[in-house]
PLY file of the C-alpha trace (Angstrom):
ply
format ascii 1.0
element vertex 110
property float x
property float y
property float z
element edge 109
property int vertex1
property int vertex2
end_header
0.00 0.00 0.00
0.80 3.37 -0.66
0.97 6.20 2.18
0.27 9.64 0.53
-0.05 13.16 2.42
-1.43 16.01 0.67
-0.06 19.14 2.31
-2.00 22.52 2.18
-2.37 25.72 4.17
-5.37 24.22 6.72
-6.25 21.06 5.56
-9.62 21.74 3.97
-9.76 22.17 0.00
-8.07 19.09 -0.54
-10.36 17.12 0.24
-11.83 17.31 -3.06
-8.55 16.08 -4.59
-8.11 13.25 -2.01
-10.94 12.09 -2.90
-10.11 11.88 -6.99
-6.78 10.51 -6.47
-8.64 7.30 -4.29
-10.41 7.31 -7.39
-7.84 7.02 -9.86
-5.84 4.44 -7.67
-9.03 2.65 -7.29
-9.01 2.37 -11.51
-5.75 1.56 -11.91
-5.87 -0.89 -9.01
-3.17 0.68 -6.92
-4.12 0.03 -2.79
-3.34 4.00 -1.40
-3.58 5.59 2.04
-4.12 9.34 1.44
-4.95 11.87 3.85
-4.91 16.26 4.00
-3.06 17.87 6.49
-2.09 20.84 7.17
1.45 22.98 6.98
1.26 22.46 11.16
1.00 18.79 11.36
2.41 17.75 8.02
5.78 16.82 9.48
4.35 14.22 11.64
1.81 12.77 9.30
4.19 12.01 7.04
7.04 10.35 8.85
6.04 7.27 7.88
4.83 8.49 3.87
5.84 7.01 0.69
5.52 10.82 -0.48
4.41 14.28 0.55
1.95 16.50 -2.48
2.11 20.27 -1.80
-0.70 22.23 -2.71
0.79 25.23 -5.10
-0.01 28.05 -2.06
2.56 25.82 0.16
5.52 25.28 -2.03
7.77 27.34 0.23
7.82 24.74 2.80
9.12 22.34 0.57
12.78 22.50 1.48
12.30 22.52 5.34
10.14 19.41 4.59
13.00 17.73 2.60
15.29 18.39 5.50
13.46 16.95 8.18
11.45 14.40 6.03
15.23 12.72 4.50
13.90 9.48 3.14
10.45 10.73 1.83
10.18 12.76 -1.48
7.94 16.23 -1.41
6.28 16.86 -4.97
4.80 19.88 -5.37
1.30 19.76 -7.55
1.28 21.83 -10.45
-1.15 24.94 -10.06
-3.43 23.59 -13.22
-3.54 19.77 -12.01
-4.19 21.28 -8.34
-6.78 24.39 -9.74
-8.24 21.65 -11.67
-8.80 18.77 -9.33
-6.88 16.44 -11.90
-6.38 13.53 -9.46
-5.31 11.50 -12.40
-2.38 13.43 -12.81
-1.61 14.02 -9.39
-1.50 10.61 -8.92
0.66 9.63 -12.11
2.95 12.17 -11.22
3.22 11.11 -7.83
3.91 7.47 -8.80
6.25 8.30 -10.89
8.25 10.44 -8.52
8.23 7.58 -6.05
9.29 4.75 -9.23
12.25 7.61 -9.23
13.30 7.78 -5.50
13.16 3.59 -5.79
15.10 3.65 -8.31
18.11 6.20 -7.07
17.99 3.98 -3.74
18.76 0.25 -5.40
21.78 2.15 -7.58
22.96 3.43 -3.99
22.69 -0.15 -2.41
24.61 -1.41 -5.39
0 1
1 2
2 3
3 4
4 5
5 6
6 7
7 8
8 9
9 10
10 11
11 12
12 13
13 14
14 15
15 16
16 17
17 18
18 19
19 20
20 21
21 22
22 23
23 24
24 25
25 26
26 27
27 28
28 29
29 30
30 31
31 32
32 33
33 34
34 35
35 36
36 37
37 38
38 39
39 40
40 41
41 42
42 43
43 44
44 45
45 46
46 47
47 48
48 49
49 50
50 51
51 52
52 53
53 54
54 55
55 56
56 57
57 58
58 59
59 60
60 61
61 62
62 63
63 64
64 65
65 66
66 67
67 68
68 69
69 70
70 71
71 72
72 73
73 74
74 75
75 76
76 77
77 78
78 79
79 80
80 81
81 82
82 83
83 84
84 85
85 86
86 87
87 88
88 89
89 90
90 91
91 92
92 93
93 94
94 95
95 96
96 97
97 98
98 99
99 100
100 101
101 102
102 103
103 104
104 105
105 106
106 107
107 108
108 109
């Protein structure tokens, strides 16, 4: 299963989104946890994450979260996919960015 967390400012118009990317794991037949928090209690929802989404008004936290956050990747959602509620994309893109950070990992163990 996949852990997702969907960072935005308070944790309350994502849940639109959330609910599309379930939606598109569901039809591609991909098992997800995804949840919404917010820029307070994002750092210890997603100790345990396979990835961290940022919601475009919440980029700038981005690096702090890659500091603290070492072994989970922070992908920011593009303003369209995010203004859009594309939770198709969202979720390609954020497979795709964890395919990546599997990928760098097993050339490192090597």
């Amino acid at each position: 299963m996949i852990h997702m967390v969907l960072c935005c400012a308070a944790a309350m118009s994502t849940s639109l989104l959330v609910e599309k990317i379930k939606k598109e794991a569901e039809n591609q037949g991909i098992a997800i946890d995804i949840g919404a928090s917010g820029v307070h209690e994002v750092f210890h929802e997603a100790q345990d994450a396979d990835i961290v989404l940022l919601a475009p008004q919440v980029k700038y936290i981005k690096k702090q979260l890659e500091r603290n956050l070492h072994d989970v990747p922070v992908m920011e959602i593009s303003m369209r996919d995010y203004g859009t509620m594309n939770g198709k994309n969202v979720f390609n893109d954020a497979l795709e960015v964890i395919h990546q950070r599997k990928e760098t990992q097993e050339k490192k163990g090597s």
